[in-house]
Structure formats: structure tokens, C-alpha cells
C-alpha positions in Angstrom: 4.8 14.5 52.2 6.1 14.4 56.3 8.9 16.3 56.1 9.8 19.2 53.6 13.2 20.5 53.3 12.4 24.8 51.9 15.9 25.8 50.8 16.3 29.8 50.4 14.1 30.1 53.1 15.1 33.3 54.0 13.8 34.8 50.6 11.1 36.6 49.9 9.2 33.6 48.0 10.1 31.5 51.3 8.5 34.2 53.6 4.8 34.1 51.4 5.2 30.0 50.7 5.7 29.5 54.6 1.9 29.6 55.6 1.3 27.5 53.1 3.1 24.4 54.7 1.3 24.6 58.1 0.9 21.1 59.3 3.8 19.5 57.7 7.4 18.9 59.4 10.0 21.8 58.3 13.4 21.8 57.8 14.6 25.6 56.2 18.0 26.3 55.1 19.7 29.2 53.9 23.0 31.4 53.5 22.0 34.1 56.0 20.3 33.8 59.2 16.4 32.4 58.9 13.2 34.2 60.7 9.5 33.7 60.4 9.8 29.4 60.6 8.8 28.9 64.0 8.7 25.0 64.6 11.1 24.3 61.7 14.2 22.8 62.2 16.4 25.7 60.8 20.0 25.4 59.5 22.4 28.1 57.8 24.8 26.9 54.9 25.8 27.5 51.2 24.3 24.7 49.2 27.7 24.6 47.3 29.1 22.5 49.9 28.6 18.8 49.3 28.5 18.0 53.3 26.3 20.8 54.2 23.8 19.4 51.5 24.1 15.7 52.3 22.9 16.8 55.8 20.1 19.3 54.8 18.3 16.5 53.0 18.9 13.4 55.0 15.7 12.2 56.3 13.8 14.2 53.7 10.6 13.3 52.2 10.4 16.2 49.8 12.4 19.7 48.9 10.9 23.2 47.7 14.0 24.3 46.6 13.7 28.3 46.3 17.5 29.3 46.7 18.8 31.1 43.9 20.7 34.1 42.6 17.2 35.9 41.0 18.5 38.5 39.5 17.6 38.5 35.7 20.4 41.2 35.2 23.1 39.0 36.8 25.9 37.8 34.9 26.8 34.2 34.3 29.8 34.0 36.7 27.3 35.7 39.5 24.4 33.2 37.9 27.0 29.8 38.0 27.6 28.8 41.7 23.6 29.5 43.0 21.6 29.1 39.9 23.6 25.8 38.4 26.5 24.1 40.6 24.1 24.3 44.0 21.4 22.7 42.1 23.5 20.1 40.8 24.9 19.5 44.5 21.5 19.3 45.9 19.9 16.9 43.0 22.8 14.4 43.3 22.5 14.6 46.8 18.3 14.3 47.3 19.2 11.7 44.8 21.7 10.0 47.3 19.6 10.6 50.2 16.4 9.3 48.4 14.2 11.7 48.5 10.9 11.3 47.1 10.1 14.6 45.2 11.9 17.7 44.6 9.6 20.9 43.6 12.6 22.8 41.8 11.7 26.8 41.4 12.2 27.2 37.9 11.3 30.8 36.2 9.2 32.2 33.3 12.4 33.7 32.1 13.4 30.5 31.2 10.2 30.9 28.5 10.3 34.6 28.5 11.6 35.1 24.6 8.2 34.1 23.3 6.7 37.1 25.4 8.2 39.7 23.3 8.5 37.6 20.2 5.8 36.4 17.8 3.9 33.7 19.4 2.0 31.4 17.0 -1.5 32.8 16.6 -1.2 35.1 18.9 -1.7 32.8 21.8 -0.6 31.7 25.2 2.8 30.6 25.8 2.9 27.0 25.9 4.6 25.1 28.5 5.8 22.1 26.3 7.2 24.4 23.7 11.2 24.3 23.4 12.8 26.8 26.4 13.7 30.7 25.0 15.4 32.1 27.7 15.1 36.1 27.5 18.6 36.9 29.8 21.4 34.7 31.1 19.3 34.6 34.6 16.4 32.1 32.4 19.1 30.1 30.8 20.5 29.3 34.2 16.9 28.2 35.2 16.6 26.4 31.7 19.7 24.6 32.8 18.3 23.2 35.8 15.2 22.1 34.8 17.3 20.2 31.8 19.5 19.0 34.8 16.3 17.5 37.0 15.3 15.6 34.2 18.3 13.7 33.9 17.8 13.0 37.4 14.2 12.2 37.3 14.6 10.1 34.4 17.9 8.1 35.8 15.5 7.0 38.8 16.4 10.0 41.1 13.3 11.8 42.9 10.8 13.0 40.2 10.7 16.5 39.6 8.5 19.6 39.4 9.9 22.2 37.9 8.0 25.8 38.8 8.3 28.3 36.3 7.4 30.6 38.7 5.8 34.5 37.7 6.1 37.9 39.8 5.2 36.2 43.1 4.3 39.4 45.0 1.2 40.4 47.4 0.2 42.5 44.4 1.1 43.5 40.7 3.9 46.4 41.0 2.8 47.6 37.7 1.2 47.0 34.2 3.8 44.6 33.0 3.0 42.2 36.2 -0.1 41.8 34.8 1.3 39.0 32.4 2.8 37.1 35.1 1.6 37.6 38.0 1.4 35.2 41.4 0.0 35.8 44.2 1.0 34.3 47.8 -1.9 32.6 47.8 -1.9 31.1 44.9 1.8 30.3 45.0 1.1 28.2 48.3 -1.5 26.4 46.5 1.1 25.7 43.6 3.5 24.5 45.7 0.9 21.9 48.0 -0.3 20.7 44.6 3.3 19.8 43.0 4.1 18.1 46.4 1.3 16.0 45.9 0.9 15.0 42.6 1.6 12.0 40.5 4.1 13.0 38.6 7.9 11.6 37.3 8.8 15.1 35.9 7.2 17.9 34.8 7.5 22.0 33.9 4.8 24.1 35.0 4.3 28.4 34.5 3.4 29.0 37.8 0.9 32.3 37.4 -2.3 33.0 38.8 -5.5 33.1 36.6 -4.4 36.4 35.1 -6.9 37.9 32.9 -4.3 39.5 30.8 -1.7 36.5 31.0 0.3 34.8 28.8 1.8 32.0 30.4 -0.5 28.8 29.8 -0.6 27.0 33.1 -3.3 24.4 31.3 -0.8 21.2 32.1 -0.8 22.7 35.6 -4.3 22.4 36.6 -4.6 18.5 34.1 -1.7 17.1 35.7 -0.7 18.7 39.2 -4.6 19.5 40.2 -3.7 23.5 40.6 -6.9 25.8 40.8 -5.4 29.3 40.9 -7.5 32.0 42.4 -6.6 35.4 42.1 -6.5 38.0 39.1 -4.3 40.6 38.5 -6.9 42.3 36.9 -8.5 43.1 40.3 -5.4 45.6 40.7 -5.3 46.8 37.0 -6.9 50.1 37.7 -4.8 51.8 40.2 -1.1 50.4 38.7 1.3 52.7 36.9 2.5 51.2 33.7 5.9 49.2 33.5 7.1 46.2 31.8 6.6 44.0 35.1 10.6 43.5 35.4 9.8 40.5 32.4 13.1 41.1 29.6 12.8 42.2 26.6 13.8 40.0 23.5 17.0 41.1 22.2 17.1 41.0 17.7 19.9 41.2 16.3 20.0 45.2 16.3 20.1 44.9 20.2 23.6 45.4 21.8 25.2 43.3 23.6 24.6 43.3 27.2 
């Protein structure tokens, strides 16, 4: 890919992903002023708005498209414009625009029911199972990634969707041990979904956590991704926590 659009470039995720796409022609949006692209063709706009999109990806071979509202506590009408009607604007419009690939940043709260839950034997959570959204925040990412495959299967751009863990320099705490992804590895993600040959695909993007429970199996068969940090190398010196991942709510739980 020659030219990358990043959107939420701005973010945190943007900041660590940015070394990552040394050598390849930038173009990083956002709703608030950008730093740390130097030598990208930077532009600030809400993805909401039909003509600032059209523009963003016009001339686009690919888009990393990061911007989101990523609060898992957020409520739907916070969740709606960011996490669903932006994402709709900027697939129609890649669409339009023909863009090649779109690497969509999906989240492992879209999965993050089975966490909590019973998981069949015990065992890793498996990419191809049916979505089980643990908060409103991982249906509205469960809503996009059933969005890109309408698009991806219409003839649109194919579609990697990221389920993407606690991307973070290190774990914060015991619970991040589950889900963890380091810069590092997250650039590696990213390079290896621009690349591959795929029409449409969802992907638990997590490092090679000794403790995890996100398969990324189909990740390293189909997209070439060969993680290569541990959480476990920061296990020793982390105070315990549940890693920010939500909790499964029965029955008994109220209402929230």
C-alpha cells in the first residue's frame, strides 16, 4: 500500500501505530488538532460529514481507521455518531473512492462475554465464534464489523477487522494480562492486515500473552502476524485489576 489514510490519528493507538508506517505516504485525520505525523498530509474534520470524508479518502490506497468513541462505559447515544454513523460514512465513501483495503479497528469487547462466561473446554476464545458483546461500547464495534462485510462482500474494499486488546506500552495491571498489545506488536498487526490477501476477515489483535485468552490463530494462518511480546514479562511487578475488560452481566446483574 502507497498511500495510507490513519483516521483518529490523534489517539493514543495512532501515536504507538505511527512508527510503524515509516516509509509509506500518510494522510492523518482527526477531530482535534494532530501532532507527532511529521511528513503526513494532516487534515482536521468529523468523519460524520459526508464531504469531509469523500476528501479524506480520495486518492487512497488503504485506511487504518482508529477513530472512535472507546469508552466501554459510554452510552449508546454517545457510542451512535463515532462508533456506527462515521463508520458507515467512511465505508460508503472508501467504497466510492475505491480504495483498496480498509483495516477497521474493531475490539475484543465485541467478543468479550465469553471471557467471563463459560467457554467450551475451558479454552481460547475463538475468533469465528458468533460476536458476545460484554457493554454497549462492543456491540457498537460488533456493528461495524457486520457493516464491513456487507461492504466487502458487495465488491467494496475488503476488510480487516482488528479486534484490538489493551494496546499500551505495558500491562496496567493483572487483568491486562488476557489482552494485552504492545506497540510493537500492534504495528506489526497493522503492516500485516495491510498486506495480506484477504476479502474480509476478524482478527483478536493481542500479543503472544502467556496468560491470554483471545485466539489470534487465524491471525498468524491468514494475515502472516508473528506477535512478539508477553505480558508475562511484566506479570511480577503489576497490581491486580480486571485489565478494564467488562464483566458479563446474568440475569441478577442490574441494569446499567
Amino acid at each position: 500500500m502507497t498511500a495510507v489514510l490513519v483516521t483518529g490519528a490523534a489517539g493514543n493507538v495512532g501515536g504507538m501505530l505511527r512508527p510503524g508506517l515509516d516509509g509509506v505516504s500518510v494522510r492523518a485525520v482527526d477531530t482535534r488538532p494532530v501532532t507527532g505525523w511529521d511528513g503526513a498530509d494532516v487534515r482536521v474534520g468529523d468523519l460524520a460529514d459526508p464531504s469531509f470524508t469523500a476528501a479524506a479518502v480520495e486518492g487512497m490506497d488503504a485506511v487504518v481507521h482508529l477513530a472512535a468513541n472507546p469508552s466501554p462505559g459510554a452510552s449508546w447515544p454517545q457510542l451512535r455518531g463515532p462508533n456506527a454513523d462515521a463508520v458507515v460514512t467512511l465505508l460508503d465513501a472508501a467504497w466510492r473512492a475505491g480504495v483498496r483495503r480498509v483495516v477497521l479497528a474493531s475490539s475484543v469487547h465485541a467478543m468479550g462475554g465469553y471471557v467471563s462466561a463459560a467457554r467450551p473446554d475451558g479454552g481460547l476464545v475463538d475468533p469465528e465464534w458468533p460476536v458476545r458483546p460484554c457493554c454497549t461500547y462492543g456491540a457498537s464495534k460488533a456493528f461495524a464489523e457486520a457493516y464491513a462485510r456487507t461492504v466487502a462482500d458487495g465488491g467494496g474494499p475488503s476488510v480487516v477487522c482488528l479486534r484490538l486488546g489493551g494496546v499500551l506500552p505495558k500491562p496496567l495491571d493483572t487483568g491486562n494480562l488476557l489482552g494485552w498489545l504492545s506497540p510493537g506488536d500492534l504495528r506489526l498487526l497493522v503492516r500485516s492486515a495491510l498486506a495480506a490477501d484477504v476479502r474480509y476477515g476478524c482478527y483478536f489483535g493481542v500479543s503472544a500473552n502467556t496468560r491470554g485468552v483471545f485466539s489470534y490463530a487465524n491471525a498468524v494462518a491468514e494475515l502472516g502476524y508473528r506477535p512478539e511480546s508477553d505480558s508475562e514479562a511484566h506479570a511480577a511487578t503489576l497490581p491486580p485489576g480486571d485489565g478494564g475488560l467488562c464483566r458479563w452481566r446474568d440475569e441478577q446483574s442490574p441494569a446499567i
